[in-house]
C-alpha positions in Angstrom: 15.6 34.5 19.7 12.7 36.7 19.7 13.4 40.5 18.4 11.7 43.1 18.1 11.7 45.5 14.5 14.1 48.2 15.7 16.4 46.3 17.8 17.8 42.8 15.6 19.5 40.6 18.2 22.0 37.4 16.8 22.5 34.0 18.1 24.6 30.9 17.5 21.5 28.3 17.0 18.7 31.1 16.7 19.4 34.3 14.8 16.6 36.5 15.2 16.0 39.7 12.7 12.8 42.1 11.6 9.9 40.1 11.1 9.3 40.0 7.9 6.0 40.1 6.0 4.4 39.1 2.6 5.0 40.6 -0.4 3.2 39.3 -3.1 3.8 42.5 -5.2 7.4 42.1 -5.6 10.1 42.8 -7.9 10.5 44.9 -11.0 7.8 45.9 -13.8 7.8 47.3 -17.1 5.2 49.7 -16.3 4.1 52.4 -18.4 7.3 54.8 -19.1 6.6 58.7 -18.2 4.3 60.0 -15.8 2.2 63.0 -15.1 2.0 64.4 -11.4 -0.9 62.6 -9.4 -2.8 64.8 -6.7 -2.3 62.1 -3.8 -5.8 63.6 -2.3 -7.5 62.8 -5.7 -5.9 59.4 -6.4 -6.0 57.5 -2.9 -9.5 57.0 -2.7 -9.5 54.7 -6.1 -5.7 52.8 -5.2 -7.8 51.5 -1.9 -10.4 50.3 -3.7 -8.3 48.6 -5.9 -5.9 47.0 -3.3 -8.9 45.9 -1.3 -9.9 43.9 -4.8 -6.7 43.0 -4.8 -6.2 41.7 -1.7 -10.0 39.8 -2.2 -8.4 38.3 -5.3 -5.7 36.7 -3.1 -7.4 34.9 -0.7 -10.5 33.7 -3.2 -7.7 32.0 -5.2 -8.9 34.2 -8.2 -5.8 34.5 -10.3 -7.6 36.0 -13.2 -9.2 39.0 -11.0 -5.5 39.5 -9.2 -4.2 40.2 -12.3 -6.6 42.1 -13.8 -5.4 44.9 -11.4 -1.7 44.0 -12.4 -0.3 46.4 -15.4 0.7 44.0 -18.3 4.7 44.7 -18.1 4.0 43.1 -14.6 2.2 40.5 -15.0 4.0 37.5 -15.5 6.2 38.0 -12.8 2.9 38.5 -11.1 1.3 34.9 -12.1 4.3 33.3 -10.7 4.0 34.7 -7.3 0.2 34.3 -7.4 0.6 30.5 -7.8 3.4 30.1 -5.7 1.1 31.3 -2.9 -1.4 28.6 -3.9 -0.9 25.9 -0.9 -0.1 28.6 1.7 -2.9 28.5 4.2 -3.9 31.9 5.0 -6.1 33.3 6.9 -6.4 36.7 5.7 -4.3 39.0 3.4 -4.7 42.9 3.3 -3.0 46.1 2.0 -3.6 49.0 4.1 -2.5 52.5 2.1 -0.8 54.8 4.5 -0.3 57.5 1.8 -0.3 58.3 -1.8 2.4 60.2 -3.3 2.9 61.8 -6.8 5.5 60.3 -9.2 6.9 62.7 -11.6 7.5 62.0 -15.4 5.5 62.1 -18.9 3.2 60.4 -20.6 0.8 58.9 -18.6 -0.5 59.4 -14.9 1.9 57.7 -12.3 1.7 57.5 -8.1 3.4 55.6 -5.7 1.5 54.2 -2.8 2.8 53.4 0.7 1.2 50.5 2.0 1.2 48.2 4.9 0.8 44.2 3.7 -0.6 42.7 6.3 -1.6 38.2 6.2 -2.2 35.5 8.8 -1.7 32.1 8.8 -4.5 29.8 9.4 -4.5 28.6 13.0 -0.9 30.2 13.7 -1.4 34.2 13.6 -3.8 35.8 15.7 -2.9 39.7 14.3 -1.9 40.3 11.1 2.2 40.4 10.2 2.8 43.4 8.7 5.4 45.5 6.7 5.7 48.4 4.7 5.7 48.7 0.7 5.8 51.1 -1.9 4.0 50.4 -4.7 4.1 52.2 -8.5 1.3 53.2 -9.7 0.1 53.7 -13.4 -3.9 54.8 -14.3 -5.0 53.8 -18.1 -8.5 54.1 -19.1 -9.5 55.4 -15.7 -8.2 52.6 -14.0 -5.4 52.4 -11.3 -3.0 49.2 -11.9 0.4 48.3 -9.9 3.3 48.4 -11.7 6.3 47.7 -9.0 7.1 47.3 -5.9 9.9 47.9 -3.5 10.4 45.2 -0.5 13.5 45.1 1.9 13.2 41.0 2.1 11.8 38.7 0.2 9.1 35.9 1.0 9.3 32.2 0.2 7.0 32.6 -2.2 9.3 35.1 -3.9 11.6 31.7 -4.3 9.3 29.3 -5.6 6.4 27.7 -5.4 5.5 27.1 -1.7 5.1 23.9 -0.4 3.1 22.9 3.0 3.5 19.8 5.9 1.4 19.8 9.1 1.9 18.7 11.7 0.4 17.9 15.1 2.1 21.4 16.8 3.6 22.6 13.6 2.9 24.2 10.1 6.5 23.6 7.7 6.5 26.0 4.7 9.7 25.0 2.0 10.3 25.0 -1.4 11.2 21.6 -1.4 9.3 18.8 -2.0 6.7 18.3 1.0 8.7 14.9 2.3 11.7 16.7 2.1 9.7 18.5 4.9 8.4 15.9 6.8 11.4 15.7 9.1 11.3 19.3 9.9 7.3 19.2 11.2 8.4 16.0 13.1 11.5 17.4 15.1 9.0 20.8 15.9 6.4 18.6 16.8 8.9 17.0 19.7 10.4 20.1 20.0 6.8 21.8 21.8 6.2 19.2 24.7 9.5 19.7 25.6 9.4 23.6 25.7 5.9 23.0 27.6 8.4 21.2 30.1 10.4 23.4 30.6 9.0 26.9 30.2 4.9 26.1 30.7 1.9 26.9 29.1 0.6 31.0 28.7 2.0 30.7 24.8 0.6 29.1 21.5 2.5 25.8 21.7 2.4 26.4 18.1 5.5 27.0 15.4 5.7 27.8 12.1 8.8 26.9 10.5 10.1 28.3 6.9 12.5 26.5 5.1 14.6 27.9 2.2 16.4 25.9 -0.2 19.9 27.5 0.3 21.4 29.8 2.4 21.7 32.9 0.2 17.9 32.5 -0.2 17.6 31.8 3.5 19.5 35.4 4.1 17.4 37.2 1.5 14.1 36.5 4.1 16.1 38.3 6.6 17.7 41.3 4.0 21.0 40.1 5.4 24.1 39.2 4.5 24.5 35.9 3.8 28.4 35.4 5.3 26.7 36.4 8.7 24.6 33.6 9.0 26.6 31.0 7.3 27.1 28.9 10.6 23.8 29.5 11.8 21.7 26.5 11.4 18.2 28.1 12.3 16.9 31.7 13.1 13.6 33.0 14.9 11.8 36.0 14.2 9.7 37.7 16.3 8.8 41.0 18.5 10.3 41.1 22.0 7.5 41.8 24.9 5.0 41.0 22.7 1.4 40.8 23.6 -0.4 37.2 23.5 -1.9 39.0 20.2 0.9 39.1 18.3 2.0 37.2 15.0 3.4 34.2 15.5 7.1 33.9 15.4 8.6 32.6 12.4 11.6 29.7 12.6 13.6 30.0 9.7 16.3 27.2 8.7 19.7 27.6 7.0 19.7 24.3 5.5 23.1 24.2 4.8 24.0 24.6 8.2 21.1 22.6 9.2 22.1 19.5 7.1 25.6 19.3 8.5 23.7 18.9 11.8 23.9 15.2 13.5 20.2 13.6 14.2 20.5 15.2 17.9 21.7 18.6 16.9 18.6 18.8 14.5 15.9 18.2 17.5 18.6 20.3 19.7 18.7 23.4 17.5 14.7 22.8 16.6 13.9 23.3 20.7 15.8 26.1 20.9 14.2 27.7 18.4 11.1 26.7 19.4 11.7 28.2 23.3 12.0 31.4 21.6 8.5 31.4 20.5 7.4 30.6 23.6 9.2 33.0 25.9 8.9 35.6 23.1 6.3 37.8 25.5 8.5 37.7 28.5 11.7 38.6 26.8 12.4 42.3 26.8 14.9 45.1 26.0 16.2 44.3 29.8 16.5 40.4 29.3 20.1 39.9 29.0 21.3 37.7 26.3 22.9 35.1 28.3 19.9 34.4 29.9 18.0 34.5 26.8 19.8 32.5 24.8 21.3 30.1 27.9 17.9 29.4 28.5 17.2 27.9 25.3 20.0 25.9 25.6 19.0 24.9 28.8 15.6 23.6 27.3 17.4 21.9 23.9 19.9 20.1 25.9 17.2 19.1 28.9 16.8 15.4 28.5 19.3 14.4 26.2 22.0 13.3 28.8 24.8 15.6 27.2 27.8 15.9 29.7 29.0 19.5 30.4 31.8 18.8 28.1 29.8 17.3 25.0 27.6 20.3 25.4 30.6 22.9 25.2 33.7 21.6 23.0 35.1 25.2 22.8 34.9 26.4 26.0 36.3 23.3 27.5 39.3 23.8 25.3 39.6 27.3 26.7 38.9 26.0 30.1 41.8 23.5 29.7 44.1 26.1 28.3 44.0 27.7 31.6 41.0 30.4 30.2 38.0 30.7 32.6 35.8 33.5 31.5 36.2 36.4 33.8 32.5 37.3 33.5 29.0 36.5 31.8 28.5 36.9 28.4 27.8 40.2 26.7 25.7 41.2 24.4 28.2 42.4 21.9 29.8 38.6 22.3 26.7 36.9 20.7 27.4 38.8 17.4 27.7 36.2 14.1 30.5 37.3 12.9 32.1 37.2 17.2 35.3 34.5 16.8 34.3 33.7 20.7 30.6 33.3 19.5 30.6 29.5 20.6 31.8 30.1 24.0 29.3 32.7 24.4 26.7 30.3 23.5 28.0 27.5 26.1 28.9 29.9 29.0 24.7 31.4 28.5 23.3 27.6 28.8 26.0 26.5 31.6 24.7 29.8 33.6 20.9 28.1 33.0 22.1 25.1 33.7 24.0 26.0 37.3 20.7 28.0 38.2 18.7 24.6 37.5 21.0 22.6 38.8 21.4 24.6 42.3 18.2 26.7 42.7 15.8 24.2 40.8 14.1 24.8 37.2 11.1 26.9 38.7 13.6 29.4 39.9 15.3 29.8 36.7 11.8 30.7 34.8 10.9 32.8 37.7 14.3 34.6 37.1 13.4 35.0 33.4 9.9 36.4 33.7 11.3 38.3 36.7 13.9 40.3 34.4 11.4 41.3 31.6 9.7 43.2 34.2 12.7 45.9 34.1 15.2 46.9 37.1 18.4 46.1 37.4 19.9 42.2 37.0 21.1 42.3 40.3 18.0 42.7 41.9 16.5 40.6 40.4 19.0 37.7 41.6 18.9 38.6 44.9 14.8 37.8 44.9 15.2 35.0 42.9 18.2 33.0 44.1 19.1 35.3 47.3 22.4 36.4 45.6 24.1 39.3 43.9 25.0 39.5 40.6 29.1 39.7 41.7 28.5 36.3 43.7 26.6 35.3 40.9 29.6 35.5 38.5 31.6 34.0 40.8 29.9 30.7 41.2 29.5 30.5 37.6 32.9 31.0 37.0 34.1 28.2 39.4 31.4 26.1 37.9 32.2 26.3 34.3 35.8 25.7 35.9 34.4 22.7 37.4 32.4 21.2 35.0 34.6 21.6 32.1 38.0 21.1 33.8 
């Protein structure tokens, strides 16, 4: 699901977090050891002109001018990133210095910069992703070079060289192998004519897809935990409301999870994921989860004749036990770490699925752009479908009853 930076919002198949953004200066360097205080007034000027060269450096593939700016105790950690970057299609790549500090200590001048990183991704990103760095300083024969960094998460580049497929609606970035990724661009590439289906056009029908060699690397792109996403096959990252400008989401896989995944669940979870990019712009601080996250169920499932009881294993096991859920999913009950995270997840997409089902497809979009325009739920339901959000609950719950009995 799509999130935006100050709110993160969980999911069973999609998890989504902060979009993150490159860091090509990352990790620790040697530096030079003592520093003299730096007038920030005096020393910004020069640190943007560097970073611009930089940045130029970057997207000319010129690994001897990027490094030339790198201070030597840096540098090979430096090199590595550089050429892990190497197949990684971008578009452009930028550091924008939001201020420059003084760094205290001896022997030698020292700053720290704030900067935003800002890089697009050919034919995916339309604005810049962007996040926030500080970067150390050190100035030796009247030159500034960069010395460390300090980024929340890391980037796939961080983890190894960065591998690239393409496909027809789809660009895969792994540290695998690029066959390994083959069946990842092929699943997206099914996945968007299917969203299209179901949601419509007014989006990119475009995904980019990142896929990390493990889970613990998969939770360092997100600065998370990684116990929290362990039964989470795929996240997606992205701003809520967003603009038609904005950066393109980013699907991220747990391959772990992911592998255990039969051939269905795979295209399943890879939908899903991909209906969050689309209905990224229309999904708001008001849109509840349920609806969010039911609806990219709804558009997963669509098509692949799963019965009602296939679909939800754990809440037809509640249902049989004599436990109908008294009311719609919550928020607080799509948390990872939820032990009723599963029926959350099934209750969201049967909801979807009785509003289809009864009220036809085109109502249940019109319901979902509807509730991203703000008001109250209710309201919303009883323009939509012609009922309240009590009767609502009420037919869902006899449904679920129904279906799952």
């Amino acid at each position: 699901m799509a999130a935006p930076r100050t709110r993160p919002r969980t999911a069973a198949l999609c998890c989504a977090a902060v979009l993150g953004v490159p860091a090509l200066l990352t990790g620790c360097g040697g530096g030079r050891p003592g520093a003299a205080v730096v007038p920030a007034a005096s020393a910004a000027p020069a640190v943007r002109t560097m970073l611009d060269r930089h940045a130029g450096a970057v997207l000319h593939h010129d690994e001897a001018a990027f490094l030339a700016d790198v201070d030597p105790g840096f540098r090979d950690r430096q090199r590595q990133v550089f050429r892990n970057l190497s197949e990684v299609p971008l578009d452009s790549w930028s550091y924008r210095v939001v201020s420059v500090g003084a760094s205290a200590g001896g022997g030698g001048e020292r700053a720290v910069a704030h900067v935003q990183l800002g890089y697009r991704l050919k034919g995916y990103d339309t604005t810049p992703v962007t996040s926030d760095a500080d970067l150390t300083l050190v100035r030796g024969n009247g030159h500034w070079y960069v010395a460390e960094d300090r980024h929340d998460a890391q980037q796939l580049w961080d983890q190894g060289p960065v591998r690239v497929m393409r496909g027809a609606h789809s660009l895969v970035l792994g540290t695998d192998p690029p066959a390994a990724l083959r069946s990842f661009a092929d699943a997206a590439d099914r996945a968007v004519p299917a969203v299209r289906r179901a949601w419509g056009d007014g989006w990119s029908g475009r995904v980019v897809v990142e896929v990390p060699s493990s889970l613990d690397r998969m939770a360092a792109l997100l600065h998370a935990d990684p116990a929290s996403y362990r039964g989470i096959a795929a996240v997606t990252t992205g701003e809520l409301g967003g603009s038609a400008a904005a950066p393109a989401d980013r699907v991220i896989i747990n391959p772990e999870a992911f592998g255990e995944l039969s051939a269905l669940g795979r295209q399943v979870v890879l939908t899903h994921e991909t209906t969050h990019v689309a209905t990224r712009a229309a999904t708001t601080a008001a849109t509840p989860l349920w609806l969010s996250e039911g609806f990219a169920d709804w558009a997963g499932y669509s098509g692949t004749g799963r019965t009602a009881r296939q679909a939800a294993p754990e809440l037809s096991r509640d249902v049989a036990a004599g436990k109908v859920p008294a009311r719609l999913p919550s928020s607080a009950d799509f948390g990872t770490t939820t032990s009723g995270l599963a029926q959350a997840y099934e209750g969201a997409w049967l909801a979807c699925r009785l509003i289809s089902g009864e009220w036809g497809a085109a109502r249940l979009t019109q319901l979902y752009r509807a509730v991203a325009t703000g008001g109250s739920l209710d309201s919303h339901l009883r323009a939509v479908l012609g009922t309240g959000l009590d009767d609502f609950t009420a037919r869902w719950r006899a449904y679920v009853q129904r279906e799952l009995a």
